[in-house]
C-alpha positions as CSV (number, residue, x, y, z in Angstrom):
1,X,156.8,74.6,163.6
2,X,159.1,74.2,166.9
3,X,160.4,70.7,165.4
4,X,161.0,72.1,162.3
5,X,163.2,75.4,163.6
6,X,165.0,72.7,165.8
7,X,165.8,70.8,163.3
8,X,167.4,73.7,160.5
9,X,169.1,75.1,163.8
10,X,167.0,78.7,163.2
11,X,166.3,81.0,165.5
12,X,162.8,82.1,166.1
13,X,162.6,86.1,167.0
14,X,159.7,88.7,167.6
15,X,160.6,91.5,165.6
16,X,160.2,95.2,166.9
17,X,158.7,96.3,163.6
18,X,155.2,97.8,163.9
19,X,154.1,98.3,160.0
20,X,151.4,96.4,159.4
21,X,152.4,95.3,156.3
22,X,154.8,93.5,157.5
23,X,154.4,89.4,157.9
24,X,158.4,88.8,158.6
25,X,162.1,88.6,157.2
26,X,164.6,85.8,157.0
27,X,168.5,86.4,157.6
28,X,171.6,84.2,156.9
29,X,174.5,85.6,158.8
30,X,178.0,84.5,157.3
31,X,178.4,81.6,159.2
32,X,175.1,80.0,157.7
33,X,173.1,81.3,161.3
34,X,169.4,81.7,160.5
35,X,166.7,83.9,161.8
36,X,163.5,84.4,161.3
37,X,161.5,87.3,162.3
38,X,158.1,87.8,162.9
39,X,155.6,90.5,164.3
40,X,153.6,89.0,167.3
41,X,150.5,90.2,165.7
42,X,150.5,87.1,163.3
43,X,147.9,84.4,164.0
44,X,149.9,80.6,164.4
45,X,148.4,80.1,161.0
46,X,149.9,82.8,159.3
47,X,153.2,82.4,161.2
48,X,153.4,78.8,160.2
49,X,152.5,79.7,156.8
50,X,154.9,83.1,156.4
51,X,157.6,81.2,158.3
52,X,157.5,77.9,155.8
53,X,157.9,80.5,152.7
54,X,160.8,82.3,154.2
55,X,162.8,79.2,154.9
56,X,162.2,78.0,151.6
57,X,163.4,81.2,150.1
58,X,166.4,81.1,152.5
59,X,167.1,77.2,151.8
60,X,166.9,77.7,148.3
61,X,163.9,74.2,148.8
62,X,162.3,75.6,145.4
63,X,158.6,76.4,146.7
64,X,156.4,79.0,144.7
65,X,155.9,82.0,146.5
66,X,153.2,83.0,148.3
67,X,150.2,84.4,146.4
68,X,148.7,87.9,145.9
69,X,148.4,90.1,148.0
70,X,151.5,89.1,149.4
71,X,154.6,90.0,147.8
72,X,158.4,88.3,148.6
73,X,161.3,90.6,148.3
74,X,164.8,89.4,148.3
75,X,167.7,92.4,148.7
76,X,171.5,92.4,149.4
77,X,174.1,90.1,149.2
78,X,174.7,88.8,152.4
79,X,172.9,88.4,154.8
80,X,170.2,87.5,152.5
81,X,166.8,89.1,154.0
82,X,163.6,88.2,152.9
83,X,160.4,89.8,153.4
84,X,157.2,88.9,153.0
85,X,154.9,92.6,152.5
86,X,150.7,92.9,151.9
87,X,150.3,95.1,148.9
88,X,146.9,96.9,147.8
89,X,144.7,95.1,145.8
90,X,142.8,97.2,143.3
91,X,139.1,96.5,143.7
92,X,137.1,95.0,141.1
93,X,134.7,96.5,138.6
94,X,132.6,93.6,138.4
95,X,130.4,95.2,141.7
């Protein structure tokens, strides 16, 4: 993952927020500056994994989004900020 930030020229920053449902958010500044950031909490898997998806969104590379139970919002103009939120899976029947 550090070659890969190098390389896009994005900024890799441990964000403050404490919900638990949240896996990270991706921002474009004007000037074309990215950021990513990401709770500490994460596992390097999940970083690597959350991180990927976000610069895809952000780099417009076409990848499918993440599955269930994650969920990708996209809001505002610009900067574009995109999070990546757990969501509540209803339980099966089937038990």
């Amino acid at each position: 993952m550090p070659k890969l930030l190098s390389e896009l020229n994005v900024m890799l920053e441990e964000s403050s927020i404490t919900d638990a449902e949240f896996y990270g958010a991706a921002i474009k500044d004007r000037h074309g500056q990215v950021s990513l950031s990401m709770p500490a909490r994460l596992s390097e898997l999940e970083r690597d994994t959350v991180a990927r998806s976000l610069l895809s969104h952000i780099f417009d590379a076409g990848l499918d989004d993440l599955p269930d139970p994650f969920v990708t919002i996209k809001s505002g103009k610009e900067p574009l900020r995109v999070q990546l939120t757990e969501v509540s899976v209803p339980e099966s029947r089937d038990r």
